[in-house]
C-alpha positions in Angstrom: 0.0 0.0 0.0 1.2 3.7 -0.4 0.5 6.6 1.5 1.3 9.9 0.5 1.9 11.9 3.7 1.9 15.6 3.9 3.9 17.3 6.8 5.7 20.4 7.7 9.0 20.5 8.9 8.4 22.6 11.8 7.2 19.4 13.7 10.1 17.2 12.8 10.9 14.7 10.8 8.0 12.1 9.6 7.7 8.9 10.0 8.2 7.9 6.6 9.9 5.6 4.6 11.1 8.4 1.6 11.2 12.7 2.1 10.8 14.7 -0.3 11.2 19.0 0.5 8.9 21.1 -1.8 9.6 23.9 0.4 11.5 25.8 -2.5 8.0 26.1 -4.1 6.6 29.5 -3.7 4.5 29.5 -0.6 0.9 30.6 -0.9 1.0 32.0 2.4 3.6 34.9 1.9 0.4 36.6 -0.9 -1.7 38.2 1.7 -4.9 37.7 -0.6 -4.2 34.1 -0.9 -4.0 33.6 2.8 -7.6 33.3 3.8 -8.4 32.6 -0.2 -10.5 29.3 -0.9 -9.1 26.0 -1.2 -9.4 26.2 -5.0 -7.6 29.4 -5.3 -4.4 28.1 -3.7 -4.6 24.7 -5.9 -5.0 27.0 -8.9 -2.3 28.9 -7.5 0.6 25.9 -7.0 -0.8 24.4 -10.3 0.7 27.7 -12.1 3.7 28.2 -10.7 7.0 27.0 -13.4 8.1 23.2 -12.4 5.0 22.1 -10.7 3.4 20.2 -13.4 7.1 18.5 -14.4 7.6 17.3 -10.3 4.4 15.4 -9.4 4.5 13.9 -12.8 8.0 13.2 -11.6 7.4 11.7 -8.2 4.5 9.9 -9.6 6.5 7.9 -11.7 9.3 7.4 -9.2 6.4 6.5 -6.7 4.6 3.9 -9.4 8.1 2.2 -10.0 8.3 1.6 -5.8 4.7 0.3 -6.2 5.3 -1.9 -9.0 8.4 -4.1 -7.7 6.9 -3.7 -3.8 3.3 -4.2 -4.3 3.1 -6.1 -1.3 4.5 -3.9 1.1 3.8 -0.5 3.4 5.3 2.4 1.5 5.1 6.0 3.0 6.3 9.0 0.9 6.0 12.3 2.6 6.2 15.9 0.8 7.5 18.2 3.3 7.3 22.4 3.9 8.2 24.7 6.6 4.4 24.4 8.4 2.3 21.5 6.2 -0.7 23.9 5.3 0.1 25.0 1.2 2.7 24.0 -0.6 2.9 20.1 0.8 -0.7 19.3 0.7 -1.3 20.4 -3.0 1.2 18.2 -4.2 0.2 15.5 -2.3 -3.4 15.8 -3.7 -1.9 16.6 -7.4 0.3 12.9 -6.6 -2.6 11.4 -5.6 -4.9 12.4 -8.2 -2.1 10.8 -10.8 -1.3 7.7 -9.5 -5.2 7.2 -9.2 -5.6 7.9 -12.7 -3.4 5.2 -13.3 -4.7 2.3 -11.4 -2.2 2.5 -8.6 -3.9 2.4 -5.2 -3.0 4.7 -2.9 -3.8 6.5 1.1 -3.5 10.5 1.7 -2.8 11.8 5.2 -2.2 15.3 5.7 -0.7 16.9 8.7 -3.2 18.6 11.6 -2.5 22.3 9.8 -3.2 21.3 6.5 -5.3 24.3 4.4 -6.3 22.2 1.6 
């Protein structure tokens, strides 16, 4: 089984069995407008920004090939930012929502201060 695990760093280190930092992304919360914006608007707003689309399409297909020669076993794979509310939790959905579309099974947790 996989579970894609959204944390933020700010609580330590999850327990996971592969990290990945998307902290570099541009964090929703520094736009003041954005901060109290709808859940869509903040998708929409990741979605845009230059490299998003190329790295979940990325770490779905690393994450498939783990899936496909471990079927049978527990896999976690958390995306990690400074608090867990943006920038993590979209790309955990946007993962998700790939991986789905391809057949492959898989859990979503998100972290107590997720926005999305």
């Amino acid at each position: 089984m996989i579970t894609l695990m959204s944390w933020g760093f700010k609580y330590g280190k999850p327990e996971s069995n592969f990290l990945f930092d998307v902290s570099y992304l541009v964090n929703p919360w520094r736009n003041l407008e954005l901060r109290d914006a709808p859940r869509d608007k903040i998708i929409e707003f990741m979605h845009q920004q230059e490299g998003f689309t190329e790295l979940v399409n990325a770490m779905a297909d690393l994450i498939a090939i783990y899936e496909k020669l471990w079927s049978n076993d527990n896999l976690v794979f958390a995306f990690c930012c400074s608090a867990g509310e943006y920038r993590s939790p979209v790309v955990v959905e946007a993962v998700s929502d790939i991986l789905k579309a391809r057949g492959i099974r898989c859990e979503v947790s998100h972290g107590k201060n997720s926005k999305i």
